[in-house]
N, C-alpha and C positions, 0 to 999 in steps of 0.2 A: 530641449530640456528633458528630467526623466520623465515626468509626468505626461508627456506625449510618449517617450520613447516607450513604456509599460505597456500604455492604451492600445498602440499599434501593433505589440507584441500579443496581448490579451485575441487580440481580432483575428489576426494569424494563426492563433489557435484555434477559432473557431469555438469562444468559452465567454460565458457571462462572468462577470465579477463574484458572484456568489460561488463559482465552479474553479475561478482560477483562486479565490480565496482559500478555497478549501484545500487545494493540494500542497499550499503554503503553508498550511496550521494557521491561518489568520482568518478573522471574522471578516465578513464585508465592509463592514463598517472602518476598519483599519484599513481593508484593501483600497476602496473610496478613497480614502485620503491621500494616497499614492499618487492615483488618476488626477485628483484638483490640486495639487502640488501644496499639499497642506502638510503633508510630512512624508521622510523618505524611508526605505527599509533597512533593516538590521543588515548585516557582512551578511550571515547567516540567510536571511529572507532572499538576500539579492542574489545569494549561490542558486538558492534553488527555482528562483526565476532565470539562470542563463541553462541551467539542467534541462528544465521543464520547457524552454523557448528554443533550447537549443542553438544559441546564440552567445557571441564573446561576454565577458566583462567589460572588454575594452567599446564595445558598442553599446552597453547602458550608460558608463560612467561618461563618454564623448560625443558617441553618436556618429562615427563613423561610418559612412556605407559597408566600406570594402572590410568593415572589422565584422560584419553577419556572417554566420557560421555557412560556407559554401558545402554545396553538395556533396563535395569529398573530405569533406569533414569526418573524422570517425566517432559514427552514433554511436553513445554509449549504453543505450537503453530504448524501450518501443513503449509503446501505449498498450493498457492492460484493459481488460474488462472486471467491472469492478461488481461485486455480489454480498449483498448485504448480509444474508443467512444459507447456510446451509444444510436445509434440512431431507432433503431428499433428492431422487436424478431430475424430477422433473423440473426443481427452483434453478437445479443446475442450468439446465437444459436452456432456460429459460432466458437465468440472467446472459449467458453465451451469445444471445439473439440482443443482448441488448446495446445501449447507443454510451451509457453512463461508464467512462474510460479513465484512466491518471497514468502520468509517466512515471514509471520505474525505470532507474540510470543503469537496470542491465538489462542485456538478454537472453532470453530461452529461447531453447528450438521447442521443447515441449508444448500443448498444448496445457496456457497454465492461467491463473484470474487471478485477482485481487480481492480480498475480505477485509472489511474494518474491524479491529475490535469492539466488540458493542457491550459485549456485557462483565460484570467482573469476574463473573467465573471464567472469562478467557484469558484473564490478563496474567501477567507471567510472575505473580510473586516477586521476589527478588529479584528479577532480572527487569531488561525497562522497554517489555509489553505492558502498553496501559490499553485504556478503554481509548476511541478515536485514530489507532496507530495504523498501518495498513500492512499488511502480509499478503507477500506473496506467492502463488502454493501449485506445485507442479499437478497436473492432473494425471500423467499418466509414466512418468516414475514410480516404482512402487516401494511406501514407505520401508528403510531397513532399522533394528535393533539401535536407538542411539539419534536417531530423527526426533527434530522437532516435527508435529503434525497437528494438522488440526480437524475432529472427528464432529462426527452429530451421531451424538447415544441418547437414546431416550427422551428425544425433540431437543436435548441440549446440544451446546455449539459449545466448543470448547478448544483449547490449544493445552497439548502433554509433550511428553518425552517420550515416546517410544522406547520402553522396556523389554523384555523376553517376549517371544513370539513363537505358540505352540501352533498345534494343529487347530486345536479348536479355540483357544484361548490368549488373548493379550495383556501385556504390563502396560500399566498407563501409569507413569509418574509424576509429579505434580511436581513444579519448580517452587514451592513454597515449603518448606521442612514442615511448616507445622501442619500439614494435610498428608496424610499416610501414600502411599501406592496403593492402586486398585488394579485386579484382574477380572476384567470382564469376557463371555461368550466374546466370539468374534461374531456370530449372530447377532449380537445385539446390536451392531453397529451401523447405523445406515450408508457413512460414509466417511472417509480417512483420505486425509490428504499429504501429502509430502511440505513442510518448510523450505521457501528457498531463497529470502529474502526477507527483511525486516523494516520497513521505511516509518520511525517514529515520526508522528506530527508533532506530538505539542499540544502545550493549551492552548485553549482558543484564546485570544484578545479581546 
């Protein structure tokens, strides 16, 4: 049944409930339920469990052996290392060395991490970055004119547009109209990242 077939999949992963919850957009508490076959998940939840497991549809909904994704499967995505803040080389540096990962369904050759949106001055106006969504951000691309990026000026953390770009000086545009455009020193910026991916969560449950 699914309710075993999830649990086995969760394990495979090598992921607590609280960790496979989250790359769902769902609270544990929802995910629980899964596992005790107290309820099942949305189209939408169950795509991103055969994503994330790497694994058929045809092997949730049946449970077929020969229907698990074989090794010459073509992956469509790797496991990222995920960074809460970034405010200088050294948190860099840091989260790099760490254990805390989510799959994104593509790949880079760049060396590149993952950020949550945390605060609302990161979140995209009018477009649909919120707070909780996860971006993924090349590190060693370097941003051009017309890039989404995401910088830390002045201990903020932030996601712009990448406007005109001088010798000394940057456009940073704001995806909400009613916030003007800012040109800051390029000095002033501790770090600038390139956009190269967008993976909305959701609210939680």
């Amino acid at each position: 049944m699914f309710a075993e077939r999830v649990k086995v999949l969760r394990k495979k992963l090598g992921l607590n409930q609280t960790e496979l919850a989250e790359q769902l957009g769902i609270s544990q508490t929802a995910y629980s339920k899964y596992e005790r076959g107290l309820s099942e998940p949305t189209l939408e939840t169950l795509l991103k469990l055969t994503e994330i497991g790497q694994v058929t549809l045809d092997w949730f909904l049946r449970g077929k052996e020969d229907s698990i994704t074989k090794e010459d499967y073509p992956s469509m995505g790797e496991w990222y290392t995920i960074v809460d803040h970034i405010m200088n080389i050294d948190a860099v540096e840091d989260a790099m060395a760490a254990k805390r990962k989510i799959y994104i369904p593509i790949k880079q050759e760049n060396l590149s991490f993952v950020i949550i949106v945390d605060e609302i001055n990161m979140e995209g106006g009018s477009t649909a970055i919120h707070v909780g969504d996860y971006i993924l951000i090349d590190t060693v691309k370097k941003p051009m004119p017309g890039d989404l990026v995401v910088l830390s000026f002045e201990g903020r953390q932030m996601i712009k547009k990448l406007g005109v770009v001088t010798n000394s000086e940057v456009e940073l545009k704001n995806f909400n109209p009613d916030y003007p455009t800012i040109t800051i020193k390029k000095q002033q910026i501790d770090r600038m990242y390139r956009v190269i991916y967008h993976q909305p969560i959701g609210r939680k449950v």
